[in-house]
C-alpha positions as CSV (number, residue, x, y, z in Angstrom):
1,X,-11.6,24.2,-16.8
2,X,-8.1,21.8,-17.3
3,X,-9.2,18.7,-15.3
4,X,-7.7,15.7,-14.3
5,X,-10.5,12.7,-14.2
6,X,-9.4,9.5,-12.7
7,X,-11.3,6.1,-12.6
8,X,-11.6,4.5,-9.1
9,X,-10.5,0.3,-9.0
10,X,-10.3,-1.7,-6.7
11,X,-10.6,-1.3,-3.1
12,X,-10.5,1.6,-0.7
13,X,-6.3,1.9,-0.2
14,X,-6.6,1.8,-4.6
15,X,-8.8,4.4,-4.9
16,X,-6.6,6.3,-2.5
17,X,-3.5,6.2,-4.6
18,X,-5.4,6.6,-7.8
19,X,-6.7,10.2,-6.3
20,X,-3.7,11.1,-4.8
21,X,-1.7,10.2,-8.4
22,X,-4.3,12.7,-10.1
23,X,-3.6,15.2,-7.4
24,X,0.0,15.1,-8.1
25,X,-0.7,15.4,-12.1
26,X,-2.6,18.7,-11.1
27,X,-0.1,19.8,-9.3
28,X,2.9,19.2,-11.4
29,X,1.1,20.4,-15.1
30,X,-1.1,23.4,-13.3
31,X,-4.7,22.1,-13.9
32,X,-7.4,23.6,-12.1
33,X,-9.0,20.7,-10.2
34,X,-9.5,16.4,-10.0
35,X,-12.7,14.8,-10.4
36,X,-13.5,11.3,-10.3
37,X,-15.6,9.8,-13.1
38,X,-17.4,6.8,-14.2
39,X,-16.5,7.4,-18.3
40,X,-14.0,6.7,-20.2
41,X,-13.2,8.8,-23.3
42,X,-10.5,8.4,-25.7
43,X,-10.6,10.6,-28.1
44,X,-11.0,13.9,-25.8
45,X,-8.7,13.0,-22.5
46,X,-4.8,12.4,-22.5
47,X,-4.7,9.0,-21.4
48,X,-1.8,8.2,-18.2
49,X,-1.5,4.4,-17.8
50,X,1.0,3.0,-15.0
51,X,4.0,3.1,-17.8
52,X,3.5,7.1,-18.5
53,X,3.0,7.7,-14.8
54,X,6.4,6.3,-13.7
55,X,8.1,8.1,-16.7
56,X,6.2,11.3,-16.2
57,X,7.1,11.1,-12.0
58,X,11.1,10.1,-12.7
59,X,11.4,13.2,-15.3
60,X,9.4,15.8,-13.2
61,X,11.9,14.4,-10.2
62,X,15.3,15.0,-12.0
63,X,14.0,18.6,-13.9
64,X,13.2,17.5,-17.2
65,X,8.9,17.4,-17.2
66,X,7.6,15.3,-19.6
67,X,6.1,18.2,-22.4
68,X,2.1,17.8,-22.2
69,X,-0.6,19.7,-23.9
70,X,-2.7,20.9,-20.7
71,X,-5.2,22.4,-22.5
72,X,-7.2,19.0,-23.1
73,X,-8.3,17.1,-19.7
74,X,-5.8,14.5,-18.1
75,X,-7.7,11.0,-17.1
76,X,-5.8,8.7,-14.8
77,X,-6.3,4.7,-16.1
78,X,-4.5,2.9,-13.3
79,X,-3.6,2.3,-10.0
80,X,-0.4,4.5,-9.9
81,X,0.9,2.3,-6.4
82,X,4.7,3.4,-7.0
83,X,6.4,4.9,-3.5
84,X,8.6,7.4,-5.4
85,X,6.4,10.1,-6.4
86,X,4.3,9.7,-3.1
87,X,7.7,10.1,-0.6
88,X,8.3,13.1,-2.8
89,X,5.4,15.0,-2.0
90,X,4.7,13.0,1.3
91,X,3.6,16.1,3.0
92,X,1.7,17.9,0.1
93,X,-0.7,14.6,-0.3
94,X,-0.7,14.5,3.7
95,X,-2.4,18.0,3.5
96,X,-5.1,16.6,1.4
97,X,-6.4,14.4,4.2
98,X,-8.4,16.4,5.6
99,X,-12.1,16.7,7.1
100,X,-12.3,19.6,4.6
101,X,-11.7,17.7,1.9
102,X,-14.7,16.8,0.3
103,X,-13.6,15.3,-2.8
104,X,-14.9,11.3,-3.8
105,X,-12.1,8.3,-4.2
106,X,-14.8,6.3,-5.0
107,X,-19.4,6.0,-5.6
108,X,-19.4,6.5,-1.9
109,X,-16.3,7.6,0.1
110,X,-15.0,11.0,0.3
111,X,-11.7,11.5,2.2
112,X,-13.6,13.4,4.9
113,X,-15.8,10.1,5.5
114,X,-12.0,8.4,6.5
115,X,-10.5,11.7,8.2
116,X,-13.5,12.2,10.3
117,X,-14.6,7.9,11.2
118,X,-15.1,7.2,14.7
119,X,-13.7,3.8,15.2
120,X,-15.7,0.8,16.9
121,X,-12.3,-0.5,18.0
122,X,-11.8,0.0,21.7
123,X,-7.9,-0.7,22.4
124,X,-5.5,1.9,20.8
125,X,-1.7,0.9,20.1
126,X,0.7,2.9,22.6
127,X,3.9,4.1,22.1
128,X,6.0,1.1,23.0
129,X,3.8,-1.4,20.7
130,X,4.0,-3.0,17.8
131,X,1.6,-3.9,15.0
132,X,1.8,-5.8,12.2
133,X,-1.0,-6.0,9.7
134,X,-1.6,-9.8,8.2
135,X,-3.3,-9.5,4.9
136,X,-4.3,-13.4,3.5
137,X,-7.5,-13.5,1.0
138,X,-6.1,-13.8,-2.5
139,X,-2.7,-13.0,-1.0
140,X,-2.1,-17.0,-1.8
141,X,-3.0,-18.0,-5.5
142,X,-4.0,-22.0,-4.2
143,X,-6.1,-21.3,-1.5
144,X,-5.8,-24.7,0.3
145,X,-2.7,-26.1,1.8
146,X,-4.7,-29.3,2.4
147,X,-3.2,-30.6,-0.8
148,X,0.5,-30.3,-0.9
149,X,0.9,-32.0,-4.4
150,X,-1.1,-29.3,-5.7
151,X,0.4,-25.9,-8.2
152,X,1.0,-23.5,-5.7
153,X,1.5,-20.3,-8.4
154,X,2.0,-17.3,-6.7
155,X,1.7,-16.1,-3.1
156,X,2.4,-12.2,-1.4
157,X,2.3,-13.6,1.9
158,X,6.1,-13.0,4.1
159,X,6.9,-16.6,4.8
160,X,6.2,-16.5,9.2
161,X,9.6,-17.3,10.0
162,X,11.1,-14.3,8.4
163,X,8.3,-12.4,10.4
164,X,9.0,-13.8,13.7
165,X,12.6,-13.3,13.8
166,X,12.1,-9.8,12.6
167,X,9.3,-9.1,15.7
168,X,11.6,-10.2,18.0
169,X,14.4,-7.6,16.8
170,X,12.1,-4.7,16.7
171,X,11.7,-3.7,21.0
172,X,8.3,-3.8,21.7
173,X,5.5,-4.2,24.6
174,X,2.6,-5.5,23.0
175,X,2.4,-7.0,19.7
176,X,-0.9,-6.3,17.7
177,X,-2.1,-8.4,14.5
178,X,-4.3,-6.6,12.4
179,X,-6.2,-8.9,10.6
180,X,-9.4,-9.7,8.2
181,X,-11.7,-12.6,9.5
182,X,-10.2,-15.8,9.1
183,X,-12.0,-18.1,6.9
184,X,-9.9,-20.5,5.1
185,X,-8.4,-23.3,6.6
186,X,-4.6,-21.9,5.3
187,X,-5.4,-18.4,6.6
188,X,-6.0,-19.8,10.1
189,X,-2.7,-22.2,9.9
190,X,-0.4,-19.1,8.8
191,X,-1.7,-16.7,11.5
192,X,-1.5,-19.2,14.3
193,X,2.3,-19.3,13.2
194,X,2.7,-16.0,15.2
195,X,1.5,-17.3,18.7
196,X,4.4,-18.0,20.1
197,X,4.5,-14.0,20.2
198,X,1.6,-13.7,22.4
199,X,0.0,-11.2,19.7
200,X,-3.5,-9.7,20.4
201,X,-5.6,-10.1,17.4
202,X,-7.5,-6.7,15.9
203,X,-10.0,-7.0,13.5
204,X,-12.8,-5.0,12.4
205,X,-14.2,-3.8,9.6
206,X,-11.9,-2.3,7.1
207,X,-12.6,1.4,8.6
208,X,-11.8,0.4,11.7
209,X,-8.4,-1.1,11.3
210,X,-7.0,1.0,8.9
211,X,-7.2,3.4,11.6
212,X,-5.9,1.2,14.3
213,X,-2.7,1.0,11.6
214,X,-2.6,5.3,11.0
215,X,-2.4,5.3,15.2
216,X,0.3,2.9,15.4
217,X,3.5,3.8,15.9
218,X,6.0,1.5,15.1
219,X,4.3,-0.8,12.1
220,X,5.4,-4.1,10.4
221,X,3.7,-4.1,6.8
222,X,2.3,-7.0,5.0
223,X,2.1,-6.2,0.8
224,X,-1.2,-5.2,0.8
225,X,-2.0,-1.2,-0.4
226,X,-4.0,-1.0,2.3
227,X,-1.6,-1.2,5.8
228,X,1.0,0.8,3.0
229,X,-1.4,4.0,2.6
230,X,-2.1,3.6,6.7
231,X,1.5,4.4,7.1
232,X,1.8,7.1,4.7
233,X,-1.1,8.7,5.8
234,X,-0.1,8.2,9.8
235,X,2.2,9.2,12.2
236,X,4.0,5.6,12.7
237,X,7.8,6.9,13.3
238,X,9.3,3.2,12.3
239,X,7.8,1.3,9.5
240,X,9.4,-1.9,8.6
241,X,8.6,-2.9,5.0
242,X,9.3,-6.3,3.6
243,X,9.6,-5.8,-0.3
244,X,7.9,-7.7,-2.6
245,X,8.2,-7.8,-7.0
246,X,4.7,-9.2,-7.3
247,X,3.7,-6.8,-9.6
248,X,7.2,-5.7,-11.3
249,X,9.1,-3.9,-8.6
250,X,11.1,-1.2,-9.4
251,X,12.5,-1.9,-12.4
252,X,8.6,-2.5,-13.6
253,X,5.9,-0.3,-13.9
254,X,3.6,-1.6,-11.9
255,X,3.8,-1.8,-7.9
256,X,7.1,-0.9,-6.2
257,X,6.0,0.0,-2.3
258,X,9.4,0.9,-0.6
259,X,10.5,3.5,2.1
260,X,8.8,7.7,2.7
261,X,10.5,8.7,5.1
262,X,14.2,8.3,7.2
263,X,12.7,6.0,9.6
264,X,11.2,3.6,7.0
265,X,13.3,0.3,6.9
266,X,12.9,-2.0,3.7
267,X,13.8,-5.3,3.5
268,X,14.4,-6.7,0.2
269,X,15.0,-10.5,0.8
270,X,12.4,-11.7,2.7
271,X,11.1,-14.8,1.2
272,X,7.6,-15.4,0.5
273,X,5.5,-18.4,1.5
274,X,4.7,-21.0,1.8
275,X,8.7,-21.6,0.6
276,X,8.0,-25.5,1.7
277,X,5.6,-26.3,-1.2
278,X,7.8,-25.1,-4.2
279,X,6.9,-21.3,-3.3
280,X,10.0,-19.9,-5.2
281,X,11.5,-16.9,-2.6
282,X,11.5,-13.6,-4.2
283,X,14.0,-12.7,-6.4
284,X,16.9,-11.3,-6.0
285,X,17.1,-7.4,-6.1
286,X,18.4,-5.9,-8.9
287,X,21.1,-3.2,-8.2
288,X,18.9,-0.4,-8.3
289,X,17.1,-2.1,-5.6
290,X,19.9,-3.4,-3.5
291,X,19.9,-0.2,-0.6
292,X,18.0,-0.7,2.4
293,X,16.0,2.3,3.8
294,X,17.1,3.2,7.3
């Protein structure tokens, strides 16, 4: 049978978009089903990379399908994290989640294993609370701020300030941080910006609080995939999205995380951080990008 293989990177929010992305290949070319696998073949598969993904997803959305020959197998080679084709078939992909569902994003996981996980975490967000989710790790290229002469390269982080004044726009009861353990000095120092929020601090294992973030419902993002695909997949009526070109943006072909629904707000110039050691902000949208999501 037609199949569309894709190969799981990366970590559990990846795998997610790279089986959803073959799901919406099978669906818009008519193959029969989507398997993962562990080989890569050439010379048998059509091969979709990131570039043929966006073009195949922008010409299937304005009636013009790119022309394929679905008699040989489609496999997906990589990580397809564009917001476009996903807000498009939002509720199509939402029907995949299920406990039914017993197909593998990656060696171990099948989407039932996240549908049906009882969490460890014993607070659950109400309806007047906010959560943001924090996400540091290699979110900061120099992973020391004890040096400020040193290159800072890159960072994904939203510099604090930005954040704060955002919170305290958004109406809320209790602010949540979702976070990973803090371990670096610099992780510690850019979460602790936030206590003068009075935030209660969530972490868990990475089960746990990406289903703290589906059962939130009004969410602050950070860039990461994972708190992205925690909103798509939940029922969070407001998600605020600060915008980030890391990886391209929208007129790229890599990452480009925006709004999926009408009360998805994106914010386009946030800067990043830390701005006070020669982080440059993020640059300025292009006019494609300059609408905001409300």
């Amino acid at each position: 049978m037609p199949t569309v293989y894709f190969i799981a990177e990366g970590g559990l929010a990846n795998n997610l978009f790279q089986y959803f992305a073959a799901e919406l290949m099978r669906k818009m070319y008519g193959y029969d089903e989507v398997k993962l696998t562990f080989q890569i073949n050439l010379e048998f598969n059509l091969v979709i990379d990131d570039a043929k993904w966006k073009t195949i997803c922008t010409r299937y959305q304005e009636g013009n399908p790119v022309p394929l020959d679905t008699t040989r197998n489609i496999l997906m080679m990589g990580f397809f994290q564009r917001s476009e084709p996903f807000e498009a078939d939002r509720e199509y992909l939402r029907s995949l989640f299920t406990i039914d569902n017993l197909h593998y994003i990656n060696r171990t996981v099948q989407i039932k294993n996240i549908v049906s996980y009882q969490t460890k975490h014993t607070v659950v967000p109400g309806p007047t609370d906010l959560t943001m989710h924090i996400r540091c790790g290699d979110f900061l290229d120099q992973k020391s701020l004890l040096f400020p002469t040193s290159s800072v390269l890159s960072s994904q982080l939203t510099d604090p300030s930005s954040l704060i004044e955002l919170i305290r726009s958004i109406p809320h009861t209790t602010l949540y941080l979702v976070h990973d353990t803090l371990k670096e000095d610099w992780e510690k120092h850019y979460v602790a910006q936030f206590d003068c929020l009075n935030p209660v601090a969530i972490h868990g294992n990475m089960a746990d609080d990406f289903d703290f973030l589906m059962k939130s419902h009004t969410l602050l993002l950070s860039a990461s995939t994972f708190s992205w695909m925690a909103a798509f997949l939940g029922n969070a009526t407001q998600v605020h999205i600060p915008y980030h070109s890391h990886y391209g943006g929208i007129e790229g072909t890599g990452q480009s995380l925006a709004g999926f629904h009408e009360g998805c707000k994106v914010y386009y110039s946030m800067d990043t951080w830390p701005t006070s050691q020669g982080m440059p902000a993020n640059p300025a949208p292009s006019a494609a990008e300059e609408k905001e999501t409300a």
